[in-house]
C-alpha positions in Angstrom: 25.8 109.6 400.4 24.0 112.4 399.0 22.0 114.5 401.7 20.5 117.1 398.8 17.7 114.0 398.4 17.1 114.1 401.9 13.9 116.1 401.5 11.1 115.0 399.1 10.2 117.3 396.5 7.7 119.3 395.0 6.5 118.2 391.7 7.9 121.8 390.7 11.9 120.8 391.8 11.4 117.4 390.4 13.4 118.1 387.3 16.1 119.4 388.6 16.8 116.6 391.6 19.0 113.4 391.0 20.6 110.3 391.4 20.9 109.4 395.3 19.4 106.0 396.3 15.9 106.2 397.5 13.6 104.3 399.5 9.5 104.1 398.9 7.5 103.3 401.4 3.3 103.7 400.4 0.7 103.0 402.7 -2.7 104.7 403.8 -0.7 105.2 407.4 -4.4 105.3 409.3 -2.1 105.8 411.0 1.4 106.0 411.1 2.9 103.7 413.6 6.3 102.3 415.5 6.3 99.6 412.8 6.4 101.8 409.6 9.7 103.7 411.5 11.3 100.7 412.5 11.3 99.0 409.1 12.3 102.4 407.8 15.1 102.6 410.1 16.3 99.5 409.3 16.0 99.9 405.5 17.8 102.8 405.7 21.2 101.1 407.5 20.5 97.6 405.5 19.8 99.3 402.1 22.5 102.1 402.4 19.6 104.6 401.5 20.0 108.0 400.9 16.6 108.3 401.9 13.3 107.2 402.7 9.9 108.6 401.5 6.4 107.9 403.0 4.1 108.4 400.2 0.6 108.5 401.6 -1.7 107.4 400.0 -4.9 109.7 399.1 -6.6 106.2 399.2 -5.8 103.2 399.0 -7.8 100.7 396.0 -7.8 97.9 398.3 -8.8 99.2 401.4 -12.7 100.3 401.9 -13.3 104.2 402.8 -15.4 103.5 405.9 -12.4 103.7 408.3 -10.2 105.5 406.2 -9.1 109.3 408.0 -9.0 112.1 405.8 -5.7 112.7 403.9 -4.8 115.4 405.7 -5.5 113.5 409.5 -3.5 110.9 407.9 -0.6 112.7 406.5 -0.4 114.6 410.0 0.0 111.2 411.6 3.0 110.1 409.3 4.6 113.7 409.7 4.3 113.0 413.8 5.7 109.2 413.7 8.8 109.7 411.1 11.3 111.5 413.7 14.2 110.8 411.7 16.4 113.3 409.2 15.9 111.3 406.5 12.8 109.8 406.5 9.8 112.2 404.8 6.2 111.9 404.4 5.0 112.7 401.4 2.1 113.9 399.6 3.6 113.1 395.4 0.8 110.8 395.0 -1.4 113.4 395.6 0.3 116.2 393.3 0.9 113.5 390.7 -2.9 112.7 390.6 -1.8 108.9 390.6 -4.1 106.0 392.4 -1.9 103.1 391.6 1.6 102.1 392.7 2.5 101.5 389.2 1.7 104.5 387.8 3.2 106.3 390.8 6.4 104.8 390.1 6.4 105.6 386.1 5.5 109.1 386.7 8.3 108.8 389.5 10.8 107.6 387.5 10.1 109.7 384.3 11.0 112.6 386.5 14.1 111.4 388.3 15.5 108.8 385.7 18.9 108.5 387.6 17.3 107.8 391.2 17.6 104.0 392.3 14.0 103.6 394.0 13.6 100.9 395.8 10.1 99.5 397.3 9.5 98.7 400.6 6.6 96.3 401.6 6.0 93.8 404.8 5.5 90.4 404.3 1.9 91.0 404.5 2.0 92.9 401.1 4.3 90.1 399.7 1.1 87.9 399.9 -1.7 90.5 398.5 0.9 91.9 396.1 -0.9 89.7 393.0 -3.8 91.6 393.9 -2.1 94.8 392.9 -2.8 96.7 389.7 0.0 95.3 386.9 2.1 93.8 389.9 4.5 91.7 387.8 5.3 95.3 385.7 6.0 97.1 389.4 8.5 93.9 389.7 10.2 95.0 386.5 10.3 98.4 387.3 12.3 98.7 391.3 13.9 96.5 393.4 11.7 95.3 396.4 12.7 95.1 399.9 10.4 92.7 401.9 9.9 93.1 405.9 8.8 90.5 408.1 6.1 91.1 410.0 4.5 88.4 412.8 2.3 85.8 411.7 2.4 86.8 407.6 6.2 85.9 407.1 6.5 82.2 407.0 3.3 82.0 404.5 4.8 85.1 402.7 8.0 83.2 401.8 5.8 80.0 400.4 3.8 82.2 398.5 2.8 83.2 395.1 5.1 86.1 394.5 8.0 84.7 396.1 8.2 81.4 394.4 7.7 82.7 391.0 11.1 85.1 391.6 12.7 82.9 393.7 15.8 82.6 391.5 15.8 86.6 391.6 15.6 87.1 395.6 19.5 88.2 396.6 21.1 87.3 399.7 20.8 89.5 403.0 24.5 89.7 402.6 24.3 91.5 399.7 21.4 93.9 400.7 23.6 97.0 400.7 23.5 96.3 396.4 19.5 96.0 396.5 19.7 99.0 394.8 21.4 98.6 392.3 20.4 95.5 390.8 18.3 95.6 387.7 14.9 94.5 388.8 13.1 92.0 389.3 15.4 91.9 392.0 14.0 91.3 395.8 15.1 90.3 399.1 14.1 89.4 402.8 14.8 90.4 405.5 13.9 88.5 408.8 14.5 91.6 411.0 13.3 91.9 415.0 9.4 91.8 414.4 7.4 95.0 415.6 3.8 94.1 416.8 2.9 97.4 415.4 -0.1 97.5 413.2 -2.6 100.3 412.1 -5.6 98.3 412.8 -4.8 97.5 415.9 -4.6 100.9 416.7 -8.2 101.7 415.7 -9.6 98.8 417.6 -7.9 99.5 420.6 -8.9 102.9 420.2 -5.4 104.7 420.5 -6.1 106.5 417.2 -9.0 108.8 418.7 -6.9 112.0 418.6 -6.2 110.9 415.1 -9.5 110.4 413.8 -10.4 114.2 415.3 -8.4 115.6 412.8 -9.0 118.2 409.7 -11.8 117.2 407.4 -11.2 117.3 404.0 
């Protein structure tokens, strides 16, 4: 594997960085948590990733700005949480001025045309993912890696998205090739289920020190 992809780059090195198998995992992360490492951790090993990138989001379309942190809280909490060598927060979305997924991955791809992105979602993406901006063209565009996550995965795998590219879902024996396969191309994977949830977090009050961060 190649370890120069390791790091995520500026929008300044982006011409000059590529091929290397890359996984992308967006997300407000408000905040980062256990459960956005472990499905990174495991998406690295099942995937045979180079390596992964957080890409935090600047804000999220489908999430309301009441109980959003600022960026900067936010990216602070990912940059805490990741631990791992090849797992990198990242702040692209934010250089490349982009708000939607899809154009995050054009402008992505336009850049490093010999990468093999794949996307990584939970299950409880899998069921909102028609509620995406152009989902069916983000389909076309990367493989997607789907984790199961408790009590979304069983109506996740009946759903909309799922039954519509069933015939295009590969088996978990074959998730090392995720990557390579021309897109749509999808699998799941019914890993150990972390409890782990953002939400949760703010409810129970954990993220207070978060929330205290930088304003923007």
């Amino acid at each position: 594997m190649t370890s120069h992809l390791a790091k995520p780059p500026s929008l300044l090195g982006l011409g000059r960085r590529d091929g290397g198998r890359i996984g992308l995992l967006g997300g407000s992360f408000n905040p980062a948590h256990e459960g956005h490492r472990h499905i990174s951790v495991l998406a690295l090993q099942y995937l045979r990733l180079d390596a992964i990138w957080w890409l935090v989001s600047p804000q999220n379309p489908l999430k309301p700005t009441a109980d959003m942190a600022p960026f900067e809280a936010r990216f602070a909490s990912a940059a805490r949480m990741a631990r791992h060598p090849r797992i990198w927060p990242s702040d692209l979305e934010a250089q490349l001025g982009t708000r939607y997924t899809i154009d995050t991955l054009a402008a992505l791809q336009a850049r490093l045309p010999t990468v093999r992105f794949v996307w990584l979602m939970g299950a409880d993406n899998l069921l909102q993912f028609p509620r995406w901006a152009n989902w069916q063209d983000i389909a076309a565009r990367v493989p997607i890696a789907v984790w199961g996550r408790p009590s979304y995965s069983v109506r996740a795998m009946v759903g909309k998205v799922a039954q519509r590219y069933a015939h295009k879902r590969i088996p978990i024996e074959a998730a090392g090739q995720l990557a390579l396969a021309d897109p749509p191309a999808w699998g799941f994977f019914p890993i150990r289920l972390h409890p782990a949830s953002a939400s949760a977090l703010r409810q129970a009050g954990q993220a207070a020190t978060f929330h205290g961060g930088p304003k923007p």
